[in-house]
C-alpha positions in Angstrom: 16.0 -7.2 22.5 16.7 -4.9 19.6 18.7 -6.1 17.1 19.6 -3.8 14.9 18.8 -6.2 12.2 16.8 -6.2 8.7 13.9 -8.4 8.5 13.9 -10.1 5.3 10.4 -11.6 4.0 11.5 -13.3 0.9 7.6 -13.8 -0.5 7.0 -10.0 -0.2 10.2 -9.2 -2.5 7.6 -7.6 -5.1 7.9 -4.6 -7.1 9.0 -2.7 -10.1 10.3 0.3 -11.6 8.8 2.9 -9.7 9.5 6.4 -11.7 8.3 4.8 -15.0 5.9 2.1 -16.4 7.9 -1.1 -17.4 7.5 -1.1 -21.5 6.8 -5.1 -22.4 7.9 -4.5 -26.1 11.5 -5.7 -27.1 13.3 -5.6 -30.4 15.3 -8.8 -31.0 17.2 -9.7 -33.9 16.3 -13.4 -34.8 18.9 -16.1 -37.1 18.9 -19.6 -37.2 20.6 -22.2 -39.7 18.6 -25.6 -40.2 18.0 -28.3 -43.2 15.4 -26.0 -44.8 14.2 -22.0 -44.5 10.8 -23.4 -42.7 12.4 -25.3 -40.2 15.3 -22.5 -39.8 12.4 -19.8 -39.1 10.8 -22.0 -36.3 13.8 -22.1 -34.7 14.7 -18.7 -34.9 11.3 -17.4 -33.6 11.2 -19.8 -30.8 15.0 -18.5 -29.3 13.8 -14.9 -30.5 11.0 -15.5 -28.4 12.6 -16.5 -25.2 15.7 -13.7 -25.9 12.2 -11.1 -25.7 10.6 -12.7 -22.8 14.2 -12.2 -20.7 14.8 -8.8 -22.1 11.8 -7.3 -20.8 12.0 -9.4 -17.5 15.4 -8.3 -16.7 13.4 -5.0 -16.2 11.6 -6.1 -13.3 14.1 -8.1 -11.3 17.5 -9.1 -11.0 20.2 -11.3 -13.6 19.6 -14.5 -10.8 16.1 -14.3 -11.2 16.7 -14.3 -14.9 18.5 -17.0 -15.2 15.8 -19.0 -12.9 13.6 -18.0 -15.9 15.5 -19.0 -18.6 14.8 -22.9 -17.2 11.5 -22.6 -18.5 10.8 -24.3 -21.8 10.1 -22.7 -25.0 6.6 -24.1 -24.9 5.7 -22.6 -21.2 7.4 -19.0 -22.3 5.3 -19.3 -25.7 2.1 -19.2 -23.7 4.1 -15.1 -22.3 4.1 -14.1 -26.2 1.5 -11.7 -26.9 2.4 -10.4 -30.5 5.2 -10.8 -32.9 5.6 -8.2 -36.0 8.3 -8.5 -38.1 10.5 -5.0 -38.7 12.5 -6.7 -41.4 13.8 -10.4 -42.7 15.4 -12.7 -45.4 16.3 -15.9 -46.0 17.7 -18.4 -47.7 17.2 -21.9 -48.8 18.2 -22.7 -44.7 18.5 -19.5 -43.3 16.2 -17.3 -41.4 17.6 -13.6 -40.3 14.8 -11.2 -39.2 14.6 -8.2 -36.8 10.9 -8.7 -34.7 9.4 -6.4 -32.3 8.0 -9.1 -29.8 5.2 -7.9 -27.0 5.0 -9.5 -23.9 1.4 -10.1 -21.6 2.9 -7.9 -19.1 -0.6 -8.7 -16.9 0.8 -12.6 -16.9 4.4 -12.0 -16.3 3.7 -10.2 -13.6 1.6 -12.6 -12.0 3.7 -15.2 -12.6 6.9 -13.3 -11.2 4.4 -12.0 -8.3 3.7 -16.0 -7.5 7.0 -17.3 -7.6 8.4 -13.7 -5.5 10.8 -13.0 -8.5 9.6 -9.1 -8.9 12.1 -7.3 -7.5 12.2 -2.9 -7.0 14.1 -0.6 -9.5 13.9 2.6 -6.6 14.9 4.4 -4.3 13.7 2.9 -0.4 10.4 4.4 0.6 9.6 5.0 3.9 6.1 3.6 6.3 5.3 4.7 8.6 2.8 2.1 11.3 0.5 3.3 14.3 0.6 0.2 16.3 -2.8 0.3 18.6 -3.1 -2.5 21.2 -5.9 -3.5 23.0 -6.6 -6.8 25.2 -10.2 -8.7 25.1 -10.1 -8.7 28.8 -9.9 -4.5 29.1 -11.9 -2.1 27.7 -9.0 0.4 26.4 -7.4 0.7 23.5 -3.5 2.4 24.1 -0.7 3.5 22.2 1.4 5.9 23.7 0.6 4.4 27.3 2.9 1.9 28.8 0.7 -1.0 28.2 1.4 -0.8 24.6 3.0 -4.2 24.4 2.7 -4.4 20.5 4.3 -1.3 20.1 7.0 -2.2 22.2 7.5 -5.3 20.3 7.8 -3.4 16.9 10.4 -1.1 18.8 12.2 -3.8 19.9 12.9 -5.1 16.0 15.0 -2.0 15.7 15.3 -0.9 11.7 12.4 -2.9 9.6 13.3 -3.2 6.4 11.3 -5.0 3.7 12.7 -4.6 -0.2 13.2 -1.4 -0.4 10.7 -0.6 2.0 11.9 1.4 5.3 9.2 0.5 7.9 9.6 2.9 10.9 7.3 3.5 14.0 5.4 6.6 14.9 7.6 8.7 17.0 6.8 9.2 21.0 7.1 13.2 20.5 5.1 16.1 21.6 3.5 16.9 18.3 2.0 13.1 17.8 0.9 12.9 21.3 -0.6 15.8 21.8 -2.9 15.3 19.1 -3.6 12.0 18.3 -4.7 9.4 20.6 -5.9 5.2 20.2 -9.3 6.1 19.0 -8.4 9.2 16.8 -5.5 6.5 14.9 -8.5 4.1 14.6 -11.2 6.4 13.2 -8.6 8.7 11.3 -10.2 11.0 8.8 -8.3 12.6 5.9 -7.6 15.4 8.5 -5.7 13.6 11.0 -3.8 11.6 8.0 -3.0 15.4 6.8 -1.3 16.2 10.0 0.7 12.9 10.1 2.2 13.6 7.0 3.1 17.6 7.9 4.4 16.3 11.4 6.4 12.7 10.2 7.4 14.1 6.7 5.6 10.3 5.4 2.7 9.9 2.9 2.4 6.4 3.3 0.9 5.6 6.8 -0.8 2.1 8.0 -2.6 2.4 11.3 -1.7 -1.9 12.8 -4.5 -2.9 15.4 -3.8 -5.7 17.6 -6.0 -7.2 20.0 -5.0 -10.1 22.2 -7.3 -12.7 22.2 -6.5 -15.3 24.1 -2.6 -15.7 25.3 -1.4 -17.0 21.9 -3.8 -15.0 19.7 -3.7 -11.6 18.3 -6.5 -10.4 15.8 -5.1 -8.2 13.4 -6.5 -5.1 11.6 -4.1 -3.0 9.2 -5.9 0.0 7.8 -4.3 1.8 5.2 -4.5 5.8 5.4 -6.0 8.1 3.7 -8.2 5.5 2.1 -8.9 3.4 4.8 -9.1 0.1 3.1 -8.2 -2.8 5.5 -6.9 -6.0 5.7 -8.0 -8.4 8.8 -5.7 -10.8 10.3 -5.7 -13.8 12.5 -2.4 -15.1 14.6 -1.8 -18.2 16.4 1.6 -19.2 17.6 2.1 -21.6 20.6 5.7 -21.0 20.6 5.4 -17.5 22.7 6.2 -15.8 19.0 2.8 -14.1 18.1 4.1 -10.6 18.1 7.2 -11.6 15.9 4.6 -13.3 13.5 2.0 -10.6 13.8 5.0 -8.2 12.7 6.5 -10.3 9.9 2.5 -10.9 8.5 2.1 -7.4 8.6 5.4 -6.2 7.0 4.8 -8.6 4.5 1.0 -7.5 3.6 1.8 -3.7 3.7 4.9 -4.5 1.1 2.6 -5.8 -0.8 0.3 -3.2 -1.2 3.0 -0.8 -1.5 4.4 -2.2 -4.3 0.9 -3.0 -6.2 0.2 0.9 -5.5 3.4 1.7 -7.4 2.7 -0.7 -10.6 -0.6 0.6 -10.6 0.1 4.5 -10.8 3.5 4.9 -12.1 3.1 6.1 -16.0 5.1 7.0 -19.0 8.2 6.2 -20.7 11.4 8.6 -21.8 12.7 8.9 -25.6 16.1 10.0 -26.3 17.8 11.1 -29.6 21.7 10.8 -30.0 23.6 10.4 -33.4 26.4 8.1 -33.7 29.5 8.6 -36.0 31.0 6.1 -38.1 33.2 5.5 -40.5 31.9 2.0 -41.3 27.8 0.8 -42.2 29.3 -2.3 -40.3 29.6 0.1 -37.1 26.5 1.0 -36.9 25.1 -2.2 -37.4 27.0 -3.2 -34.4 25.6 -0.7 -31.9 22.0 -0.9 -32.9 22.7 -4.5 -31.8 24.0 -3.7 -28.4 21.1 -0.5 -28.0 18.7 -3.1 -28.3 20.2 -5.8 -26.2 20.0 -3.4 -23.7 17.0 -4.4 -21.1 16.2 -0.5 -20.1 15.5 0.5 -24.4 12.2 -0.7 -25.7 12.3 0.6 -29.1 15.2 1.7 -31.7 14.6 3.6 -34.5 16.5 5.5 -37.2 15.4 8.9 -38.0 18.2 10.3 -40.6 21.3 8.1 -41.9 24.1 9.8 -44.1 27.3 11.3 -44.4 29.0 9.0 -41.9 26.8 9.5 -38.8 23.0 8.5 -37.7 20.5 9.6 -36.0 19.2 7.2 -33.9 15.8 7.7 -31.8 15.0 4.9 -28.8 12.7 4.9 -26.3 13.5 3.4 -22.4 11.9 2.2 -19.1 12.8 3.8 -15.7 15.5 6.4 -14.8 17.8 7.9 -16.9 20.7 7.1 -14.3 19.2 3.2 -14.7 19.4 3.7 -18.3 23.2 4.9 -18.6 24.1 2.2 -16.0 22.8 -0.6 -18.5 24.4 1.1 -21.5 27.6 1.0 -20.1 27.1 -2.6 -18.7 26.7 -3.6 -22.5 29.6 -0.9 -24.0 27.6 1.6 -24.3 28.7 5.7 -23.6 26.5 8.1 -23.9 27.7 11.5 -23.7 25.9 15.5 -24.2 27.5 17.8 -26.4 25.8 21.3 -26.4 22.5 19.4 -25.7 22.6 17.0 -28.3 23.5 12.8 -27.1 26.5 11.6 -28.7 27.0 8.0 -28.6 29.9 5.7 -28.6 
């Protein structure tokens, strides 16, 4: 029956900031008070350690996932800590007070956020579109627009698939697709026939689902990814009459997957704004560098001219600018353009 429903697949909830490569620097201020200056920096570098760690992790996923993270202990984030440099400090006989640029093994959070299906998409949905091809060990052919398509039908009969921000939708039964591509064309596709998908579905990313039944609770799976035709093989069991449902939710779950490595993988750069604040107190300033860098979008603050009661402040970000005002504002931040040139407030 079709339900109208999104399927959820909580392990496959993988992703990242799509238009721009996550930075895995973060500037954190770092004070602590204890018997002795020694003792006082230890502390302060351990909390300025795990206030990094979350910063740059709150770019790839949401504030509950953060706060899961915040349960680990200081020694299991320590082993995330790539590089500490100090930008400034000073102490006193039991004080520590420093500014640090920490770096964080982005390779290890990620794999560690991938395992425990905390990575999370900064984007906008992106749409899939499967072939389904069905075939039966008992017959020779291969169908997909045919009536004998049971797999097909099954897919339609989930209504809207939706997977993170994935859109999964299901080649359309019109005249241009059928009159061109046939089972054994979707199974041998070249970059030709991928190159007339995309002109006649208006979708680059296109994953070609073969399922042959094997037995009455079996289905072997094959999902081949177009235009590169790498492919992923499958085997389904369920005695509970639910292969197709399980087929579905495996593949769902494998193409999110490789959708969202493809995006980490190929997604570059960063953006760089420069603004000047006015103020008519040092102390003001001082303030909002502290709340630029607590924000989780900025990766790097720095001051390129200070004087006669305004700065001019340079800072680099992660993602969109949209994302970036939304998070500035979040931590009391405006940001406004005057003749071309950022003002902040």
């Amino acid at each position: 029956m079709k339900s109208g429903i999104f399927l959820t697949f909580l392990l496959c909830f993988w992703a990242l900031v799509v238009r721009a490569e996550v930075s895995f620097n973060a500037d954190v201020h770092a004070f602590a008070e204890a018997e002795n200056s020694a003792l006082a920096r230890e502390q302060a570098m351990i909390q300025a350690n795990r206030d990094a760690f979350l910063k740059v992790a709150s770019r790839l996923t949401t504030k509950n996932n953060v706060a899961e993270l915040d349960k680990l202990t200081d020694d299991q984030i320590a082993h995330f800590i790539k590089e500490v440099s100090v930008t400034s400090e000073k102490n006193t006989a039991k004080t520590y007070d420093a500014d640090l640029k920490v770096t964080i093994n982005g390779a290890l959070l990620k794999q560690y956020m991938q395992e425990n299906s905390m990575l999370e998409l900064v984007a906008v949905p992106a749409e899939i579109l499967i072939v389904p091809v069905f075939s039966d060990t008992l017959y020779p052919d291969k169908v997909l627009w045919e009536d004998g398509n049971v797999w097909k039908t099954a897919w339609l009969d989930k209504g809207l698939i939706k997977s993170g921000q994935f859109d999964f939708k299901i080649i359309p039964d019109i005249a241009a697709n059928t009159n061109f591509l046939s089972a054994d064309k979707a199974l041998n596709a070249d970059s030709e026939i991928y190159d007339k998908l995309v002109q006649i579905n208006g979708i680059k990313n296109i994953f070609v689902v073969n399922a042959v039944r094997a037995g009455r609770n079996n289905l072997a799976l094959v999902i081949t990814s177009l235009p590169d035709k790498s492919e992923k093989r499958l085997m389904i069991n369920d005695n509970n009459g639910q292969t197709f449902d399980k087929a579905i939710a495996e593949t769902v779950g494998y193409v999110t997957m490789i959708m969202q490595q493809r995006y980490i993988d190929t997604n570059p750069g960063t953006g760089s704004i420069t603004a000047v604040f006015r103020f008519q107190k040092l102390k003001d300033w001082v303030n909002m560098e502290k709340k630029l860098k607590s924000v989780p979008q900025i990766n790097n603050v720095r001051v390129a001219a200070i004087g006669n009661g305004q700065v001019k402040v340079v800072f680099d970000f992660s993602g969109s600018e949209a994302a970036l005002r939304s998070s500035m504002e979040n931590a009391g931040i405006f940001i406004q353009s005057d003749n071309g040139n950022y003002i902040l407030r």
